[in-house]
N, C-alpha and C positions, 0 to 999 in steps of 0.2 A: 504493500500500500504506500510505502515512505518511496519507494520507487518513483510511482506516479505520482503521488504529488508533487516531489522534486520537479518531475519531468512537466507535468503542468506549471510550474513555476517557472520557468523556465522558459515555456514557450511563451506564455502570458508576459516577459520580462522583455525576452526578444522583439515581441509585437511590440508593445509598447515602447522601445527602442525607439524599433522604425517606425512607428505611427508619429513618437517628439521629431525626429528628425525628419520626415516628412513632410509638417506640420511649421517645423520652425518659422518664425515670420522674419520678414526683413526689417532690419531696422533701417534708420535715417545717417547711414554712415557709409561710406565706400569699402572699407571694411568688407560690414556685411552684405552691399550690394555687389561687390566682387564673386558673391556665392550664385548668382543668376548665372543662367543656365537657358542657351537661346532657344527654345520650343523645335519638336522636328517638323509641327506643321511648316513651321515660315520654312525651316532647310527643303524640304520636299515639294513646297510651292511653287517657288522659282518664278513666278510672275502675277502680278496683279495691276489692277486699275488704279489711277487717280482720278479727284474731279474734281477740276477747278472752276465751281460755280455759283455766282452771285449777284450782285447788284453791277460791278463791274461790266459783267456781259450785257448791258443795255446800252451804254455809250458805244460799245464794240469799237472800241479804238485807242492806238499807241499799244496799249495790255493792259494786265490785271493788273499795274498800276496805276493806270490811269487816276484814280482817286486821289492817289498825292502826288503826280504830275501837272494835276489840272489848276491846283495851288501853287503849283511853282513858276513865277511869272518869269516871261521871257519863255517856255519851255512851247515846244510845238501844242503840247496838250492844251496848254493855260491857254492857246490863243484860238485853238480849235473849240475848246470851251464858251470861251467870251463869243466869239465869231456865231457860235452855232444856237448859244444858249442864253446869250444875254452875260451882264455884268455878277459875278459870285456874289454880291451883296443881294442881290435879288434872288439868284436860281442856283444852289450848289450841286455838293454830290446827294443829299439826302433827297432831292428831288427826282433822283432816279429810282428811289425806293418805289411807289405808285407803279410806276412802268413796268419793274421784275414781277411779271406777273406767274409765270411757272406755267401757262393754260395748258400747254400740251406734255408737259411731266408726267410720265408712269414709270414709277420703282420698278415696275413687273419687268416691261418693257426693256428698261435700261441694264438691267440684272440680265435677264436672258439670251442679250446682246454680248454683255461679257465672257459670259460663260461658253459660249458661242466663239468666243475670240482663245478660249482655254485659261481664262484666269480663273486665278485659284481663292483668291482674297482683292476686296474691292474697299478704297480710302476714299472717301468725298473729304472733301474740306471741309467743318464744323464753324470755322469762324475764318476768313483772312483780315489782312492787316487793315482793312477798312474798319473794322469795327461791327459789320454786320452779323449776328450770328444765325445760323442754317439752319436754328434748330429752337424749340422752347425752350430758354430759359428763365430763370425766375432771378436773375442776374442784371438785365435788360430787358428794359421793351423795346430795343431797334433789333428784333429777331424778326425771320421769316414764318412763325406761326403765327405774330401779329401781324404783322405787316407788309406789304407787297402781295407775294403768293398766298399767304394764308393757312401756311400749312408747314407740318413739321417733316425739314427736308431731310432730316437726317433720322427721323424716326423711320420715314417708309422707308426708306433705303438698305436700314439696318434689317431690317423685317424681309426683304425683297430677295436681301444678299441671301441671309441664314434661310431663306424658304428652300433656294437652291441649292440648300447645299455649299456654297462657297463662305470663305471668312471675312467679318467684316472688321475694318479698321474704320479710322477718321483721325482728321490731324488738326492743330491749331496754331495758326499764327497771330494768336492774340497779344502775344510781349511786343510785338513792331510795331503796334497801335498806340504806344507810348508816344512816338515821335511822328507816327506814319502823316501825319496832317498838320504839321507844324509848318508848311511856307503857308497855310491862312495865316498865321497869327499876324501876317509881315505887313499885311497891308490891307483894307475895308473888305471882310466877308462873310460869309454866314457861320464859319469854323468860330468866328469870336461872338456872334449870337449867343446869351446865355442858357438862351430856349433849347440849345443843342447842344449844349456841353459835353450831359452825357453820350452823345455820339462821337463827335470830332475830339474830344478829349481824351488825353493831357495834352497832347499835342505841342509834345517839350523837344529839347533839343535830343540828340542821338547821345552829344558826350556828359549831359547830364546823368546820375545815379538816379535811378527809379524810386520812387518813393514808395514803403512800407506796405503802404492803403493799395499800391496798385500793384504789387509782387506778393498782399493777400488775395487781391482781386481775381489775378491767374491762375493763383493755385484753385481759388474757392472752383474758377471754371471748370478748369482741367476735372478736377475731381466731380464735378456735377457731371460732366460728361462719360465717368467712367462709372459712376452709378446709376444714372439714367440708361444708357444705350451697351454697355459690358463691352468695349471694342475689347478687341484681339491684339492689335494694333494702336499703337498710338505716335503720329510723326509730328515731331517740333520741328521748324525753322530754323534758321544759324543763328538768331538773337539771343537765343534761351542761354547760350554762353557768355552770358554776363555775367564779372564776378560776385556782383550786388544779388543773384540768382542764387547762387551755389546751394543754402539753405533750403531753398523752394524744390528745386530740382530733386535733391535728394530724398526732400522731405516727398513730392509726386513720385518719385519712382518705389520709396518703400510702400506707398500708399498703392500704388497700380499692383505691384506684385505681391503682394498681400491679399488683393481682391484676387488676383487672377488663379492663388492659391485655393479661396476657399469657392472659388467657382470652377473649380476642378478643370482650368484653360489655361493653357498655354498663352503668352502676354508678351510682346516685343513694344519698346522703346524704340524710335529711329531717331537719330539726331545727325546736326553738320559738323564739319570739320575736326574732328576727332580732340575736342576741345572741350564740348559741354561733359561728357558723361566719359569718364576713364575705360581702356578698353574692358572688357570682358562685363561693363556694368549695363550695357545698353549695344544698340546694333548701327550703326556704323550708316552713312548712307551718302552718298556722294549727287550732285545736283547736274544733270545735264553733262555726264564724265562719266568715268569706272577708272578703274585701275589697271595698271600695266602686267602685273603677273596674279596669280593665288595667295590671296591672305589666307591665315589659315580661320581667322574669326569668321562668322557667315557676317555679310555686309549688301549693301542694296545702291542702287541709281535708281533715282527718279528721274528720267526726261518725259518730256511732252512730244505728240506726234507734229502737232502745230510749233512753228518753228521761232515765231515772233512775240508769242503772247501763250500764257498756262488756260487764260480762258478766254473767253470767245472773243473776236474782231471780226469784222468784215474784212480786209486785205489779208488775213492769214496763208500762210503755205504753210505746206503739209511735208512731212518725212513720208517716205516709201514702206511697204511693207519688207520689202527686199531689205531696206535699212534696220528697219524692227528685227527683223529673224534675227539677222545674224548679228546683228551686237546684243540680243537677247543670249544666243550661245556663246557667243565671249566671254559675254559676265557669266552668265553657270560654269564653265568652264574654269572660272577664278572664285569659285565657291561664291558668288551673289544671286542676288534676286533683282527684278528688273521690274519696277512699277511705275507703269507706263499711262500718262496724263492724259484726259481729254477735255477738251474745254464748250461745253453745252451753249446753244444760245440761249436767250433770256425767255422765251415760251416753252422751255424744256426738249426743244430737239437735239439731237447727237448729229452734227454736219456728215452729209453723206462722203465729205473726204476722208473724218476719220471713220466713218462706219466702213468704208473700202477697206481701211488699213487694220482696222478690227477683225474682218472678218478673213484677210490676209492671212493674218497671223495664227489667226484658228483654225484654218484650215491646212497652213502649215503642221502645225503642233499637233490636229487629229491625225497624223502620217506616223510624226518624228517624236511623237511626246515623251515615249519610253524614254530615250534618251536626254531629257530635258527632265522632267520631273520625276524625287524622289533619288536623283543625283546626288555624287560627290564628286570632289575633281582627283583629277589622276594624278601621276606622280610630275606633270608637264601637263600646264595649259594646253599650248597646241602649237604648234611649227607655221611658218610660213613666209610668201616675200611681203607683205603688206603688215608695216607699224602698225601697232595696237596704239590706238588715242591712249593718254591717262593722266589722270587728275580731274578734276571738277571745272564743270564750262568749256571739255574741249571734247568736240562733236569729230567721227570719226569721218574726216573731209578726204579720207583715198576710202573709194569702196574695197572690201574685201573679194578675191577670187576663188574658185575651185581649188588654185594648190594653198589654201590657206584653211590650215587644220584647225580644229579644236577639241578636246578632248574630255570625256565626262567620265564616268563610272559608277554600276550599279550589280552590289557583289563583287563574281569573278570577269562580271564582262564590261568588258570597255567598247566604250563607242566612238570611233573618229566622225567626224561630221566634217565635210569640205562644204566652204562657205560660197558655193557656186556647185554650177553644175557640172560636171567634167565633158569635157568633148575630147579630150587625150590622157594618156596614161595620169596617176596619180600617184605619189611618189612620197611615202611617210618615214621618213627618215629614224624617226624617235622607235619605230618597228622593225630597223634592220636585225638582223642575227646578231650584226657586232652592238648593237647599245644592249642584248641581255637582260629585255626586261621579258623573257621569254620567248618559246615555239609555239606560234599562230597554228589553233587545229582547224579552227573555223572561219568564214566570212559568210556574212547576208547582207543583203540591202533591207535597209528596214523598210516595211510595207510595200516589198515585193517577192517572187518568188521565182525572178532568173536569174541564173547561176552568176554568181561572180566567182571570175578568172581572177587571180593573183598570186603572185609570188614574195617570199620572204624570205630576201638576200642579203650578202652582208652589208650591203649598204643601202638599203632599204626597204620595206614596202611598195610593191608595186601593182595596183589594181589598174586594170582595162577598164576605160567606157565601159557603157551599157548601151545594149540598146534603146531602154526606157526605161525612163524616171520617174517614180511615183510624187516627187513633188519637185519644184520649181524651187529657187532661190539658194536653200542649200539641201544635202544626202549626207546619209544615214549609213553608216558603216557600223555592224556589229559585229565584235569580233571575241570569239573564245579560245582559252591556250589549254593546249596539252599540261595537262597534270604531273 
C-alpha cells in the first residue's frame, strides 16, 4: 500500500510540477520576457494579410499620410488640400470622417478573398496615426462604430477571419499620434479648435518626451484591444521604441502573454528595428525589406502590393504577383513570414489590381504550398546570380531568375524552388556530390507527375527542363536522400 501511495505522490508532485511551470506568468521585466517562446502557428504560416484602412482612403491621395501632410504647408498635400477643399480653418481632416462611409464592406467577403490568396492569418489596422480608431472603443468617440461607417470594423473582421479558419491579428499605431498632426499647430486651423482636441491631439513635437497621461492612454488601448477582440497577433510601429516607453512596453507584453496563456493561444509581438523589444522577447519585422541571409529567430516583412501609399489613392501602382511569389520564398527561405498589405477604398472595395495579385499568389501557393508552409530553412538559403535586396525600405529592383534557388525544408525533404521557370538545364551547386550534404535518391516536380531527369555530380545538381509546368513564376523541386 506504502508503494502506491508513494507512487501516487509522486505522480500528483510531477503534475503539479509541470502544470507551475506551465502556468508561470510573465512578469514586466526582460528577464522574464526573455522566457517567450515564438508560437509554431506564426513559424508554419509563412504569410498573411495587412489592411491598411481608414479615413485616409477618402482623400485617396499622396498616402496614408496624407492627414499630416495636408498640415504641412508648403507640402504638395497642404496645397492639394487648400486647392480642392477650401482653407483648414474651415474644412480639415475630420471632415472626411462623414464620407468613410464602408457601404460596400463585407468581412465574409474580404476573408474568403484571403484565404483564397492562401493566407494563413489576416492584420487590419485597429487604429493608425490619425487618431481614428476601426473599432468600438470606450477610449474615444472618433471611432468607426460611431462615426463614419457605423460599424465595428475590426469586430466583423475578427469574426470573418476565425469563421474561416484563419488567424486573426491587428496592429496599432497609436504612439505616432503624439506628434502625427503637429504642423496644424503652426498656423490658423481646425487641429487648434478646442472642439477637436480630443482628435488632432497632442499634436506635440517628435523630440519632445510623451507625457505620462498619454503612454497610460496607449497602454489603456492596447490592452482594451486584447480583451475585447483576443488577436493572435499584435504589430507596433517603429515609434513604440521610445525610451520614455520602455515601462509600457514591457508592462503590454507581460500583459498580452499572460492572456495568450490563459486562453490557451499562441500570441506574437511584431515590432521595428530591432530596438523596441530585445531579441528572443518579441518577433522581429522588417518594413518594405527582408534580410540578406537566415536569422535563426522567426522574423517577418511587411510590404504592400501598392507601391506609393499602404492604403488607398487613386494614382497607385501595383507590384506583380510574379514579384509577390518569389520574394514570399526568399523570406521562408530565411526563416520569415511575409504579411503582405492591401489598401481598401473608402466604400469597402478591395481594387481589382490587388484582387489580381491576391488571387496570383493563391493560386500559386495551391500548387507549391507544401513547400512554403509548415517550413524551416535548410542548412543554405538558396544559391544564385541575382542579389538578394536586404535591410528595411529596399525593394528587390533586379527581378529574380530560374537559376536563382531557394531552399526550405520539411522533415527529411528538402525543396529547391527556382524563382523562374526553367527553359534550360538547372544547375544547384549546394547539391553537388562534392558539398556532402548527401546522395539525392529522389526528385518530383511538385504538383506534377512527369518524370524528372537529373543528375548529381560533383559539381552539381543538374535537372533538365520539363516539358510542362504546373505553375508559372517559380517550380517546385522535391527532393529525398538515400539513408
Amino acid at each position: 500500500m506504502k508503494k502506491y501511495l508513494s507512487l501516487l505522490i509522486c505522480c500528483i508532485l510531477l503534475l503539479w510540477g509541470h502544470y507551475s511551470f506551465a502556468q508561470e506568468r510573465y512578469q514586466a521585466n526582460w528577464s522574464s520576457l526573455k522566457q517567450y517562446q515564438t508560437p509554431e502557428w506564426f513559424r508554419d504560416a509563412k504569410f498573411g494579410i495587412f489592411i491598411h484602412w481608414g479615413v485616409y482612403s477618402v482623400p485617396a491621395w499622396g498616402s496614408e499620410w496624407y492627414p499630416r501632410n495636408m498640415y504641412q504647408q508648403g507640402s504638395r498635400e497642404n496645397k492639394h488640400q487648400v486647392d480642392t477643399y477650401g482653407p483648414l480653418n474651415k474644412s480639415g481632416y475630420k471632415d472626411f470622417i462623414p464620407q468613410f462611409k464602408a457601404e460596400q464592406f463585407n468581412a465574409d467577403q474580404w476573408v474568403a478573398l484571403f484565404k483564397q490568396a492562401g493566407a494563413k492569418y489576416v492584420v487590419p489596422v485597429a487604429e493608425h496615426h490619425d487618431g481614428f480608431a476601426m473599432y468600438k472603443t470606450v477610449l474615444s468617440k472618433w471611432n468607426a462604430a460611431e462615426m463614419g461607417p457605423k460599424r465595428d470594423i475590426i469586430g466583423e473582421l475578427a469574426a470573418a477571419t476565425r469563421k474561416e479558419g484563419l488567424i486573426f491579428g491587428l496592429s496599432s499605431h497609436r504612439i505616432e499620434h503624439w506628434w502625427f498632426m503637429n504642423g496644424g499647430r503652426k498656423f490658423d486651423s481646425d487641429v487648434n479648435d478646442p472642439k477637436y482636441a480630443d482628435f488632432y491631439g497632442p499634436a506635440r513635437e517628435e523630440n519632445e518626451t510623451m507625457s505620462p497621461e498619454y503612454m497610460n492612454d496607449w497602454l489603456m488601448r492596447c490592452t482594451e484591444l486584447v480583451d475585447k477582440y483576443q488577436p493572435q497577433l499584435f504589430w507596433f510601429d517603429w515609434w513604440i521604441e521610445q525610451p520614455a516607453l520602455e515601462p509600457y512596453r514591457k508592462s503590454f507584453a507581460a500583459y498580452y502573454y499572460n492572456k495568450g496563456q490563459e486562453l490557451n493561444k499562441g500570441v506574437v509581438i511584431n515590432y521595428k528595428n530591432n530596438i523596441a523589444y530585445p531579441d528572443g522577447t518579441a518577433v522581429l519585422d522588417l518594413e518594405r525589406g527582408k534580410l540578406g541571409g537566415i536569422r535563426q529567430l522567426p522574423w517577418q516583412t511587411d510590404d504592400a502590393i501598392g507601391n506609393q501609399s499602404w492604403g488607398y489613392i487613386n494614382n497607385n501602382t501595383f507590384k506583380s504577383a510574379q514579384y509577390v511569389i518569389t520574394n514570399l520564398i526568399d523570406i521562408v527561405s530565411k526563416n520569415g513570414n511575409l504579411l503582405l498589405n492591401i489598401g481598401p477604398k473608402p466604400d469597402g472595395t478591395i481594387t481589382a489590381e490587388e484582387t489580381a495579385v491576391l488571387l496570383g499568389v493563391g493560386q500559386w501557393l495551391s500548387v507549391n504550398g507544401e513547400a512554403i508552409y509548415g517550413t524551416r530553412p535548410w542548412k543554405a538559403y538558396g544559391e544564385g546570380p541575382t542579389e538578394s535586396a536586404s535591410g528595411s525600405f529596399a525593394d528587390q529592383k533586379v527581378p529574380y531568375t530560374a537559376q536563382d534557388i531557394r531552399f526550405t525544408t520539411k522533415g527529411e525533404i528538402l525543396y529547391a524552388i527556382a524563382l523562374g521557370v526553367p527553359s534550360a538545364n538547372t544547375k544547384i551547386q549546394a547539391l553537388s556530390l562534392k558539398a556532402g550534404h548527401g546522395t539525392i535518391e529522389r526528385i518530383s516536380l511538385v504538383g506534377s507527375e512527369e518524370k524528372v531527369r537529373w543528375a548529381q555530380k560533383p559539381d552539381g545538381l543538374i535537372i533538365q527542363p520539363m516539358q510542362n509546368y504546373p505553375s508559372t513564376n517559380a517550380v517546385t523541386y522535391k527532393i529525398t536522400f538515400k539513408k
